[in-house]
C-alpha positions in Angstrom: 34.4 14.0 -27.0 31.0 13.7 -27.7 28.2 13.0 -25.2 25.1 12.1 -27.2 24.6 8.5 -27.5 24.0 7.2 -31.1 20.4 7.5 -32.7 20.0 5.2 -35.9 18.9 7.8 -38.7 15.0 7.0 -40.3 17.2 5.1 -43.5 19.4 3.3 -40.8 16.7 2.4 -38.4 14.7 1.0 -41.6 17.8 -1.1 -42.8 18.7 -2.5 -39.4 15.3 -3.7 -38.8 15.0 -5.5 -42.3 18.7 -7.2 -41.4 18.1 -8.4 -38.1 18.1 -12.1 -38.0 15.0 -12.4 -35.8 12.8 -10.3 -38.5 10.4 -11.9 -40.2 11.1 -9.3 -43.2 14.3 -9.7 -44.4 15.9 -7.7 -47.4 17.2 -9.0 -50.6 20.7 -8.7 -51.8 20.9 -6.5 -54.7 22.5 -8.6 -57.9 25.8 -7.0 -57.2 26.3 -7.9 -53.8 24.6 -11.6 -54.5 27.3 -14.1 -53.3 28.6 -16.4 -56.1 27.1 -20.1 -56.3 30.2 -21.8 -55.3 32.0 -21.4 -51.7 35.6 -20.0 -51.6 38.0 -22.0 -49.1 39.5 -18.7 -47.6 36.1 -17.2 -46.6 36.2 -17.6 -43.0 39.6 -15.9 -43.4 38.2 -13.3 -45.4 35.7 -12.7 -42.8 37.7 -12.6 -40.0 39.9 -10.2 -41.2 36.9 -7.8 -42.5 35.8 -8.0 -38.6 39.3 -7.3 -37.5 39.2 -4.5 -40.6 35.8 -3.3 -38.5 37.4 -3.4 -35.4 40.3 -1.0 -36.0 37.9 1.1 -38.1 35.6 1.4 -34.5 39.2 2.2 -32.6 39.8 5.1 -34.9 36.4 6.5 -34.7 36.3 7.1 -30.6 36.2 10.5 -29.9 33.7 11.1 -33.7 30.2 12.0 -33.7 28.5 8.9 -34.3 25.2 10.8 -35.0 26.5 14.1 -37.0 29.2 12.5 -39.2 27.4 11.3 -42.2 29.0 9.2 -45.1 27.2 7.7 -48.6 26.2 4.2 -48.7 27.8 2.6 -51.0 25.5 0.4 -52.2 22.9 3.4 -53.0 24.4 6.6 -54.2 21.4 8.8 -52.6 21.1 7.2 -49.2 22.8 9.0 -46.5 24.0 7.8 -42.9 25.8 8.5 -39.8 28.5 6.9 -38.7 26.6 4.8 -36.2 24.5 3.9 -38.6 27.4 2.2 -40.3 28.7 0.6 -37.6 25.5 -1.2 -36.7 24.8 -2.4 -39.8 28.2 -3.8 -39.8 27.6 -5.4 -36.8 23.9 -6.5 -38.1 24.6 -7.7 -41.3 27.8 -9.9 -39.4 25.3 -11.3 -37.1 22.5 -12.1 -39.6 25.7 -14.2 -41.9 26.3 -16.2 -38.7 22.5 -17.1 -38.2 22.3 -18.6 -41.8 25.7 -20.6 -41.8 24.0 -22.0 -38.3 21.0 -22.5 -40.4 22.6 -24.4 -42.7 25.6 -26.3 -40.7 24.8 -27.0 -37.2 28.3 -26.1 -35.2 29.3 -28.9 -32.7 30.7 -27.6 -29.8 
């Protein structure tokens, strides 16, 4: 099992910063990932099950090297990042989502 505790590579570290809800610089959308203009009915399903998707993904990875197993981005062909990276930026990119659908519809508890 590994023992080092995850360190955000320089591209990762860059990207989480620029996704964090509380920045005051946040990154575009490319064109391709740009949502389209009208809301789908099933996409609180759809994200609930890409979390649960992230979950199981997180369960499988115990016991990996969250700093030494590196992966593509997918949405840039020449960036490279560990496996940490990933996660965060899942958990990031989840987090920024909620803060603009609070933004935008106040939830009543």
């Amino acid at each position: 099992l590994p023992t080092e505790a995850w360190q955000p590579t320089f591209i990762g570290r860059l990207m989480l910063r620029r996704m964090d809800p509380a920045s005051s610089k946040h990154a575009r959308s490319t064109q391709v990932n740009r949502p389209a203009p009208r809301v789908r009915a099933d996409v609180l399903a759809r994200f609930v099950d890409s979390m649960r998707q992230v979950l199981d993904l997180a369960e499988r990875a115990e016991g990996h090297d969250l700093n030494h197993e590196m992966f593509t981005a997918p949405f840039a062909g020449k960036i490279r990042l560990n496996l940490g990276d990933g996660f965060a930026i899942i958990v990031v990119h989840a987090r920024r989502h909620l803060a603009q659908i609070e933004a935008t519809i106040p939830l009543v508890l």
